[in-house]
Backbone as numpy.savetxt, mean C-alpha at the origin, in Angstrom:
# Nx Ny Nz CAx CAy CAz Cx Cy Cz
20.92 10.52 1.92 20.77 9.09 2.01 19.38 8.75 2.53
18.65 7.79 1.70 17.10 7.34 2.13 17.55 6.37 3.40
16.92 6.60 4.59 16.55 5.48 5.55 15.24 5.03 5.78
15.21 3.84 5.36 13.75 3.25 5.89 13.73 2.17 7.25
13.05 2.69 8.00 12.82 1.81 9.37 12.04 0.45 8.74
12.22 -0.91 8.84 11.52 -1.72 8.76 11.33 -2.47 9.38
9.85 -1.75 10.39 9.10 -1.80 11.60 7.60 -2.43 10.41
7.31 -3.49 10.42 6.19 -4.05 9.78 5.34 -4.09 10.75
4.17 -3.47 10.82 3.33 -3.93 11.51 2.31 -4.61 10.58
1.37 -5.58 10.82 0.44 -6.36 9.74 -0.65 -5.83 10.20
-1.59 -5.57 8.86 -2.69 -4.62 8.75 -3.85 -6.00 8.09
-4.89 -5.60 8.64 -5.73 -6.48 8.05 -7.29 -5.64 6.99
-6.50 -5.97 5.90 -7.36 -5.13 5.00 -7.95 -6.71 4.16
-9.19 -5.81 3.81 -9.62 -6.97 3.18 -9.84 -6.40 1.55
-9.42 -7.32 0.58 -9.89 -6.88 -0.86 -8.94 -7.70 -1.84
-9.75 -8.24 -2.62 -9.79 -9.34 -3.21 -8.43 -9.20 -4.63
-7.89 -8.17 -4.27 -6.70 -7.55 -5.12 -4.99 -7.64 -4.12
-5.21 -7.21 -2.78 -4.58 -7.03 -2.36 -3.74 -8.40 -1.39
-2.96 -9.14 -1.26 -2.24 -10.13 -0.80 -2.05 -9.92 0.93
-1.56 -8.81 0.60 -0.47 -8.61 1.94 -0.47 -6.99 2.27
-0.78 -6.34 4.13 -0.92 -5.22 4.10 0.14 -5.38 5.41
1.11 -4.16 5.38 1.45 -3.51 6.74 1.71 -2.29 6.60
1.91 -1.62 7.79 2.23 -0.63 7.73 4.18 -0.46 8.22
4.45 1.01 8.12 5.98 0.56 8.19 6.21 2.00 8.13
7.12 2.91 9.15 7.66 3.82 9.41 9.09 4.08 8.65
8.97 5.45 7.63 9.94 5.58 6.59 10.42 7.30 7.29
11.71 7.12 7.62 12.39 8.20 7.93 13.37 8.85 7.22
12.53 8.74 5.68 14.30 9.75 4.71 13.82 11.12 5.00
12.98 11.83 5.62 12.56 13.25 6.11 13.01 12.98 7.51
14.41 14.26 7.75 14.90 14.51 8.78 13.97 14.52 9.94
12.80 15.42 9.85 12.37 16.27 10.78 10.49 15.38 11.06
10.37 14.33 10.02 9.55 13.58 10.44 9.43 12.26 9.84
9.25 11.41 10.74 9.18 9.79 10.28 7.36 9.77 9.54
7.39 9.24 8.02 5.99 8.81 7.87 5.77 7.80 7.89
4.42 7.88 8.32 3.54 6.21 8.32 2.98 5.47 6.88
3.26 5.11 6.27 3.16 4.33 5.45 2.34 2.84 5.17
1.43 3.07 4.53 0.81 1.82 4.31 1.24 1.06 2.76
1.64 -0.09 3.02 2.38 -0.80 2.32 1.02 -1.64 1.59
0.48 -1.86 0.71 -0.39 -2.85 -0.08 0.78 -3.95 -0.88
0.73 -5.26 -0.66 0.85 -6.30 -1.91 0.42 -6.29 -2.21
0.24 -6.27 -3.91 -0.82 -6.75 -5.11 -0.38 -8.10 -5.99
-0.94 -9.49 -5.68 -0.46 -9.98 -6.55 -0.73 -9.58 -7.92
-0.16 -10.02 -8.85 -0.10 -9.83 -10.52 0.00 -10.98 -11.42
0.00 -12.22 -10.34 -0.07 -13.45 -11.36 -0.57 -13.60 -12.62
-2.16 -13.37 -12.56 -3.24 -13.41 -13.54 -3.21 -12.38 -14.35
-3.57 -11.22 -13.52 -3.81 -10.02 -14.23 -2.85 -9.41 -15.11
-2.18 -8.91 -16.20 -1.25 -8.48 -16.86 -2.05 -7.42 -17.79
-1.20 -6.02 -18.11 -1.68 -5.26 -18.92 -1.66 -5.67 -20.34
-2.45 -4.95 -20.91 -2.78 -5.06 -22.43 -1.19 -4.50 -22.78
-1.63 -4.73 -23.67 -0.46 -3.94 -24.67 0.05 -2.53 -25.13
-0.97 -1.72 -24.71 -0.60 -0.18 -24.11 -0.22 -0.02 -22.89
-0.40 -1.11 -22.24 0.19 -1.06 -20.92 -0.90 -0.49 -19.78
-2.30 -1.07 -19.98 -3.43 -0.44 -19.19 -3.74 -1.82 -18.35
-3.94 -1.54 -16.95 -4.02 -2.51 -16.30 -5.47 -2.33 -15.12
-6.41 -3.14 -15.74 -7.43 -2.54 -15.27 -7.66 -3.09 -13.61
-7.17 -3.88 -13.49 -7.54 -4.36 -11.93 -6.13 -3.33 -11.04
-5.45 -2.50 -12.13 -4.53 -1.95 -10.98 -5.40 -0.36 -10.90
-6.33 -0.44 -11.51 -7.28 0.81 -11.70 -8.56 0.11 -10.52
-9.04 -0.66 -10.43 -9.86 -1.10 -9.30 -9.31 -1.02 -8.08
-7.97 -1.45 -7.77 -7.14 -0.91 -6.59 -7.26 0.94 -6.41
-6.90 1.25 -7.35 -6.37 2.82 -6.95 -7.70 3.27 -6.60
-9.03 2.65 -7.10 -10.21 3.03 -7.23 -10.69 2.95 -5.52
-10.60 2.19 -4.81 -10.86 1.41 -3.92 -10.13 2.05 -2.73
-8.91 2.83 -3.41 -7.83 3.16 -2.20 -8.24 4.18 -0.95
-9.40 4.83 -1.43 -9.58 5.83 -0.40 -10.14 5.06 0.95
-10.89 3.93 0.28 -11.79 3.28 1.61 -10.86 2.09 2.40
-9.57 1.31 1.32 -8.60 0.93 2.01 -7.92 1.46 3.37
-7.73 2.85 2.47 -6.96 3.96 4.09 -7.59 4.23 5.00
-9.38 4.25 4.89 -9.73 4.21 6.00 -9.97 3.14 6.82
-9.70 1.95 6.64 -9.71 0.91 6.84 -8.86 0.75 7.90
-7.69 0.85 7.65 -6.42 0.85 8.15 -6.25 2.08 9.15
-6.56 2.94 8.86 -6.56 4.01 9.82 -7.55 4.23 10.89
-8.85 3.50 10.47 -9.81 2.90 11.81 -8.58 2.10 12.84
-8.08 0.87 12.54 -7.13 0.26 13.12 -6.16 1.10 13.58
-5.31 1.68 13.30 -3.82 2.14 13.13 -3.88 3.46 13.60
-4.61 4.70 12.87 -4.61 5.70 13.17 -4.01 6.37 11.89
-3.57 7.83 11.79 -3.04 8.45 10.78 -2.18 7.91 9.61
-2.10 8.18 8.29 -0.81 7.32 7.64 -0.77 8.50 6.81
0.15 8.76 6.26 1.04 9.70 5.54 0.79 9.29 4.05
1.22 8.32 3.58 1.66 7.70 2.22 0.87 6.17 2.15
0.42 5.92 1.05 0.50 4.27 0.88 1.50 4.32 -0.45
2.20 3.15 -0.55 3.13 2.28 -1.35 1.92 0.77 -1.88
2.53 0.97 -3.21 1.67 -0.21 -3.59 2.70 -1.05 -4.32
2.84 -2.44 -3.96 4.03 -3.35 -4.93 2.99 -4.32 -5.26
3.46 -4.99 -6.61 3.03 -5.80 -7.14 4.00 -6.68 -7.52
4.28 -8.03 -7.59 4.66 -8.89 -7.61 4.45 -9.92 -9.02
């Protein structure tokens, strides 16, 4: 059975893709809880082509390494990011 703790803490990332950041402690691993950074992406505007290529969700993933450090200046270690789009 997955348990997720939903302990939000709000992260302040900045990037012109991303809505909404926290982080949030996910315990379906017995033997350790990970830290998790959660990204919103809105998707209002942006929509994939018709092969299904979505280029501003390729500027995110692009971007993600300097996001995590972002957050981890603040926060400290994170395990995983989760990305939802809306």
């Amino acid at each position: 059975m997955l348990t997720t703790l939903k302990l939000h803490q709000p992260v302040n990332i900045t990037h012109p893709l991303v809505r909404d950041a926290y982080m949030k402690k996910d315990s379906s691993l017995k033997e350790h809880n990970s830290d998790v950074l959660v990204l919103e992406m809105t998707n209002d505007e942006h929509e994939a082509d018709v092969s299904g290529f979505d280029s501003y969700l390729i500027d995110l993933l692009t971007d993600l390494e300097g996001l995590k450090g972002q957050a981890e200046e603040r926060l400290g270690h994170i395990d995983r990011i989760d990305i939802i789009t809306h």
